[in-house]
Structures are given as C-alpha cells and as structure tokens.
TORFI-26437 format. One record per residue (C-alpha): residue number from 1; residue in one letter; x negated, y negated, z negated. Coordinates in steps of 0.25 Angstrom, whole numbers, always signed. Each point is the difference from the previous one (the first is absolute). Example, Ala and Ser with C-alpha at 12.3 -4.5 7.8 and 13.67 -1.06 7.14 Angstrom:
TORFI-26437
{pt 1; 'A'; {-49; +18; -31}};
{pt 2; 'S'; {-6; -14; +2}};
***
This chain:
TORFI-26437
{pt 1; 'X'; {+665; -1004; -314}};
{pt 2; 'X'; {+15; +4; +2}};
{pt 3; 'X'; {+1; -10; +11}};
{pt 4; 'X'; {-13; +7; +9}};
{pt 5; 'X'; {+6; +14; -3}};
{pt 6; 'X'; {+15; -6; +5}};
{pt 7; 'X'; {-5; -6; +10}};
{pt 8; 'X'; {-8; +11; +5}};
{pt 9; 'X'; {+13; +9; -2}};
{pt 10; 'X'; {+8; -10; +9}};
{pt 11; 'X'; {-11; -1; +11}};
{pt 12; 'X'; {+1; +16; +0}};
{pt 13; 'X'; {+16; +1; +1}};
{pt 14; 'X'; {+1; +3; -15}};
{pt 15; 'X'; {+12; -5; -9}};
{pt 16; 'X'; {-7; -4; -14}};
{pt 17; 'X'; {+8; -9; -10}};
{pt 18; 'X'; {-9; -13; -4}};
{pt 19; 'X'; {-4; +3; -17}};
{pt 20; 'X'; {+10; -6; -8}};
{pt 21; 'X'; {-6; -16; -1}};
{pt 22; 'X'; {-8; +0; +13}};
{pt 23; 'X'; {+1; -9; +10}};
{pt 24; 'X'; {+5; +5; +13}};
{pt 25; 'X'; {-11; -4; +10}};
{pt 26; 'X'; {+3; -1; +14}};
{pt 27; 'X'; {-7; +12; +9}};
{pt 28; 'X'; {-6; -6; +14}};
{pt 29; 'X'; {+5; +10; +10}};
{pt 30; 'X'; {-5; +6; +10}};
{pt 31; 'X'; {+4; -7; +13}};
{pt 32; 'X'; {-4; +10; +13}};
{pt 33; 'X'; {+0; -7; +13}};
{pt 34; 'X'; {+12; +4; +10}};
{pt 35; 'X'; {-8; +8; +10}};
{pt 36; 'X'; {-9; +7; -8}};
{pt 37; 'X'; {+4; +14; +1}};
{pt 38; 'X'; {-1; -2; +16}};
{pt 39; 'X'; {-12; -6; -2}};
{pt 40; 'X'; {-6; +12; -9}};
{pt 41; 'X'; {+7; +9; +12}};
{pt 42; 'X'; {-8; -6; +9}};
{pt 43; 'X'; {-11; +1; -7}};
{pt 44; 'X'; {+1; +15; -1}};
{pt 45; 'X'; {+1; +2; +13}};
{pt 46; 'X'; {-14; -9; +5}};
{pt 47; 'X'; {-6; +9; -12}};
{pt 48; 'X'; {+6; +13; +7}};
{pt 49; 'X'; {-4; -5; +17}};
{pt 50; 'X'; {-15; -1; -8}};
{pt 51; 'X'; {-1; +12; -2}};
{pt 52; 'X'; {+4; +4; +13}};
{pt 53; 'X'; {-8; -7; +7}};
{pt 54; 'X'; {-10; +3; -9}};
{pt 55; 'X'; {+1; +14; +4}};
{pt 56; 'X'; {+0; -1; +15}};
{pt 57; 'X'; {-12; -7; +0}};
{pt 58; 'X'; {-7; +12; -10}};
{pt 59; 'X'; {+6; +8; +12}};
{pt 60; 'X'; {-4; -9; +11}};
{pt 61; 'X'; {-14; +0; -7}};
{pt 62; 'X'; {-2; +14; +0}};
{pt 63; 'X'; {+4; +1; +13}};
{pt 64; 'X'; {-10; -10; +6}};
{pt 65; 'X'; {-12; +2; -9}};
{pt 66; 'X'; {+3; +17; +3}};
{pt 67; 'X'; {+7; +3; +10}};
{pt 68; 'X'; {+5; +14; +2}};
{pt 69; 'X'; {-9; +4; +13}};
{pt 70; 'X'; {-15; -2; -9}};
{pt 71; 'X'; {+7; +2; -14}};
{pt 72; 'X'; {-7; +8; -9}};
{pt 73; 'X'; {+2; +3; -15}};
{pt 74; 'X'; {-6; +9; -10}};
{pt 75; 'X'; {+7; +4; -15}};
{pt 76; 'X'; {-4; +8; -11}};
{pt 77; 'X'; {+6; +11; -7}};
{pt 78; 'X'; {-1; +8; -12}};
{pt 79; 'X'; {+2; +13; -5}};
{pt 80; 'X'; {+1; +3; -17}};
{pt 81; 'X'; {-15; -5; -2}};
{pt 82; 'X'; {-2; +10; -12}};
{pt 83; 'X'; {-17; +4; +6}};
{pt 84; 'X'; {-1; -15; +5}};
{pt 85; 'X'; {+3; -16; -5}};
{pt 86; 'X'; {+0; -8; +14}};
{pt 87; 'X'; {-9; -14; -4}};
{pt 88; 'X'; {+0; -5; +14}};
{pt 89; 'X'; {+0; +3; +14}};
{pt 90; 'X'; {-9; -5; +12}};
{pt 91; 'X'; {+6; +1; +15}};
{pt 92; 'X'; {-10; -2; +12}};
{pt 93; 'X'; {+5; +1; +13}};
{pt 94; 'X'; {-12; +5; +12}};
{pt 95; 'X'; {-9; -2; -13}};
{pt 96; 'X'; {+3; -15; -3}};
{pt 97; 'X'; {+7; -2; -13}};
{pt 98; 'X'; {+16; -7; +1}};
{pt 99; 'X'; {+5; +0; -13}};
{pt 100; 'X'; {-4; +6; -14}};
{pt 101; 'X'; {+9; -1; -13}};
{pt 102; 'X'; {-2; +3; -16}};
{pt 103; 'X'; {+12; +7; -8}};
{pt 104; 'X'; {+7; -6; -10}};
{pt 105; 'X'; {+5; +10; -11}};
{pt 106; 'X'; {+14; -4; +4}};
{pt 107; 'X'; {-1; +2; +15}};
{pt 108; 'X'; {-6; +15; -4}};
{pt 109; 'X'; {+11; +3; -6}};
{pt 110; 'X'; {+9; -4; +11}};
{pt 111; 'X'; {-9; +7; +10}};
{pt 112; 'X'; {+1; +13; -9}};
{pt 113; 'X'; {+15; -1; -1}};
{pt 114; 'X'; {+1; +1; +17}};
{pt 115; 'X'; {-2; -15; +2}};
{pt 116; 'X'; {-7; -4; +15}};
{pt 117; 'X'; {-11; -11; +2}};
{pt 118; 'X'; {+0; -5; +11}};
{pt 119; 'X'; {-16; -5; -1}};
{pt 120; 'X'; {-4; -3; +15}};
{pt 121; 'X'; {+10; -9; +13}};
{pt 122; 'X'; {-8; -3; +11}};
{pt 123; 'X'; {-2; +0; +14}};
{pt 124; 'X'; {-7; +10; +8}};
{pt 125; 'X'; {-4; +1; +14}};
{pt 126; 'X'; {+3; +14; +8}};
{pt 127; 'X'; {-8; +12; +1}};
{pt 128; 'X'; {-8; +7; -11}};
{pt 129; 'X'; {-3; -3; -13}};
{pt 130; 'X'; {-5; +7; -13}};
{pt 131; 'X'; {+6; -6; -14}};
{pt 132; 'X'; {-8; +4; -12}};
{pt 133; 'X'; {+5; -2; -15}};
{pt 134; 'X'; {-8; +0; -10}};
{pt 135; 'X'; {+4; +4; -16}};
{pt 136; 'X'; {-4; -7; -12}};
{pt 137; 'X'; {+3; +5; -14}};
{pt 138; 'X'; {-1; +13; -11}};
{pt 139; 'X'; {+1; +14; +3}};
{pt 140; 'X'; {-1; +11; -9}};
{pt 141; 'X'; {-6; -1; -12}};
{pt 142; 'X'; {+0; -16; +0}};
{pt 143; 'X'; {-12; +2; +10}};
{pt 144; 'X'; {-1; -12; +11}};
{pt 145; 'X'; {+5; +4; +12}};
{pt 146; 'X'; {-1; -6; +14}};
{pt 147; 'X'; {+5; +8; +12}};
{pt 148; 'X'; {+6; -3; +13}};
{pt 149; 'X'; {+8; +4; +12}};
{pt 150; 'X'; {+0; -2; +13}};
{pt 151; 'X'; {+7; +2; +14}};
{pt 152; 'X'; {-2; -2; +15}};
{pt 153; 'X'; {+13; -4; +6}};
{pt 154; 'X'; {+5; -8; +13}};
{pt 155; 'X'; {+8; -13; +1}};
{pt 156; 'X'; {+10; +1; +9}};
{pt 157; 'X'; {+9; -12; +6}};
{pt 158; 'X'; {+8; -2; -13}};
{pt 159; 'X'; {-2; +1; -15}};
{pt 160; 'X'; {-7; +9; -7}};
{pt 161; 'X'; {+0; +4; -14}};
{pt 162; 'X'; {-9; +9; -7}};
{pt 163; 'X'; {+2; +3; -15}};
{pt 164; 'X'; {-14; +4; -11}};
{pt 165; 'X'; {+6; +10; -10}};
{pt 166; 'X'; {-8; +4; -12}};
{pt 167; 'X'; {+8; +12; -6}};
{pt 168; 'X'; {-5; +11; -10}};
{pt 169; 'X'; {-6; +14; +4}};
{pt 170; 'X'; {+5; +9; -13}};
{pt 171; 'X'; {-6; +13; +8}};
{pt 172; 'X'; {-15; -8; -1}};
{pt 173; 'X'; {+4; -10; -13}};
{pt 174; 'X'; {-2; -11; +10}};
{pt 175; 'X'; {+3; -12; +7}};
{pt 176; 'X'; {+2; +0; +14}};
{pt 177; 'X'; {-1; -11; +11}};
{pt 178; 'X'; {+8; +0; +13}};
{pt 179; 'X'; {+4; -9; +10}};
{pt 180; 'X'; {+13; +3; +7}};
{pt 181; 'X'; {+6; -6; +14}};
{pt 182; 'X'; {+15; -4; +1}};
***
C-alpha cells in the first residue's frame, strides 16, 4: 500500500519519503511527445474556425431561407399575469394556422419577468394581410379561458414584425390581448 500512495505522490510532483523497510519501486514516468503543446494549439484553433464557420452559415441560413424583403416575424410578450396563466397560444396568418406552442412553467416565468418569444419567422408576400392570435389558458377565478386578437396590417418590401401582448387590465380585473406593430 506505501508503494501505490508513493507512487501516486511522485506521479503528482509530491515529495514522500518510502516507509522505513519498503522497497523503492521505480515510478514509470510520463513521457509527453515533443510537439505536443503545438499540436494541442492547433487544435484549439480548428475547434475555434468551427465555430466560426458554424455561425456564418446559421447567418447565411437565415439569410437565404428569410430574406429581409419577404421577412416576417411574430413574438409574444407578457405583462404580470396576476388575472391570467397563458397555456398556449395559436397564430393564423389570412385564417391558416403557422405555428402554435404550449408553456412550460419555466418559460412563464421568464415571459413574466420581460422575456420576448419570438414564436413565428416566415415569409410573407406584400400587400395586406390580417394575423389573428388566439389565447389559451386560465383566467380569473381558475375559469378556462380562451380569447384572441387580431390585426389587419400591410407587408411592405422589408421585414415586418408584429408583437401579441397579453397584459392585465386592473381598472376591469382582466386580461387584455393586443397586437402591436414595430
């Protein structure tokens, strides 16, 4: 057992005496190539042009699959939450549904504390158009709830984003839905 524990001790840099009548085994050393931090060096720097190029095609991506003349983009805000607890929303664009999603606990909270989803990216021909967003969850008195908002708006050549906010009305001790252009 005094031999493993020196051994280990020498392997780590430490200086141990041997216990009085133990043999002194030899510890194998470690033998590092020449090279090898330049090697390591080099490899840190292929890990880090990855990434790079990783992120210029996310980019190029974006940019091919939206490009900025038909993009389109829809996020969802909140305000408090004290008269309602969002479960999901519903997003139909010229009365055909484009995405729908079901809150986590976890992504209430953020929503709550001023986070922003961004729940739709698409393209969208010009001209005029009329989004509708459609509210899932409990209101008051732990009652169902479903409501929804909508807007008529116009694309134009460039992108568009619209936000749905569901924020608290104290005056009425309700929830109120709204859609708001940037």
């Amino acid at each position: 057992m005094h031999q493993s524990i020196y051994g280990i001790a020498v392997t780590m840099g430490l200086l141990l005496a041997p216990a009085a009548g133990a043999e002194e085994v030899p510890v194998p050393r470690t033998v590092v190539p020449a090279g090898t931090s330049q090697l390591d060096g080099r490899i840190e720097g292929l890990k880090k042009d990855v990434m790079e190029l990783n992120r210029d095609l996310l980019v190029l991506e974006e940019e091919l699959l939206f490009p900025a003349t038909t993009q389109f983009a829809v996020f969802v805000s909140m305000d408090v939450g004290e008269f309602f607890r969002l479960d999901g929303v519903e997003l139909l664009i010229d009365n055909e549904k484009v995405a729908s999603h079901l809150y986590t606990d976890r992504e209430l909270q953020a929503l709550q504390r001023g986070g922003v989803q961004r729940l739709y990216v698409g393209n969208l021909r010009n001209g005029k158009h009329e989004l509708t967003a459609l509210f899932t969850g409990q209101g008051p008195h732990e009652r169902a709830y479903r409501r929804g908002a909508n807007i008529a708006f116009e694309k134009n050549p460039g992108a568009k984003y619209l936000e749905v906010r569901v924020q608290d009305k104290e005056q009425k001790l309700q929830p109120e839905f709204s859609v708001k252009e940037w």
